[in-house]
C-alpha positions in Angstrom: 0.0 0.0 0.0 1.6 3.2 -0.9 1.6 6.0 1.7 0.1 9.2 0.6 0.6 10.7 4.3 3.5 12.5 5.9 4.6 12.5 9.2 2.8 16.0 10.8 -0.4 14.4 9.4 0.2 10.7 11.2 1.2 12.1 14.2 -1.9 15.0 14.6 -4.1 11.5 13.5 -2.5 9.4 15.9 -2.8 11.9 18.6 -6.7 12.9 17.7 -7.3 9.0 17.4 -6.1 8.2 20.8 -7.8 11.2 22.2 -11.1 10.2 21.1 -11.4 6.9 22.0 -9.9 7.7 25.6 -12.9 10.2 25.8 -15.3 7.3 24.5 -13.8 4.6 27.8 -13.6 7.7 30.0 -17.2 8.8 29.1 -18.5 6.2 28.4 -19.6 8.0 24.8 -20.0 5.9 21.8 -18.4 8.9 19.8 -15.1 7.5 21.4 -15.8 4.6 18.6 -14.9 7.1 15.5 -10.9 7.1 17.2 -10.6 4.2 15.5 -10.6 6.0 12.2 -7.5 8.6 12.4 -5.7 6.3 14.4 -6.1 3.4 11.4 -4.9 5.7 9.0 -2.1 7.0 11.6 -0.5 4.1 12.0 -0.9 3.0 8.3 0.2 6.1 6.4 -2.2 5.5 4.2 -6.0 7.7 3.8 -8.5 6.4 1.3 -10.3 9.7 1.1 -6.7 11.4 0.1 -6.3 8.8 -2.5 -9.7 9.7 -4.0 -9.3 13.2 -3.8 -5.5 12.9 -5.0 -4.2 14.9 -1.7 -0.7 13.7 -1.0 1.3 15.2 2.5 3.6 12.2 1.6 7.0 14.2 0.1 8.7 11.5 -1.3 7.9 8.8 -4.0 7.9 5.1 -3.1 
């Protein structure tokens, strides 16, 4: 799978991910269950929305 993510963007995912499922356990709040999306594409470098809209914060070519 090719990344199309750089590292800023994982990082800020990875962060917001981790935030939001805390707040889910903490709060018991099923909005704690959309986490799972930025961290996903955090730890995989890889966004499908990007890829259809052709974004790239990736700066080199694999």
């Amino acid at each position: 799978m090719k990344k199309n993510m750089g590292e800023k963007d994982r990082v800020f995912r990875l962060f917001l991910g981790t935030l939001l499922l805390v707040y889910g356990v903490v709060f018991l709040n099923p909005v704690g269950i959309f986490g799972l999306i930025p961290l996903a594409t955090g730890l995989t470098g890889y966004c499908p929305l990007y890829d259809l809209l052709g974004i790239k914060s990736f700066r080199f070519e694999d």
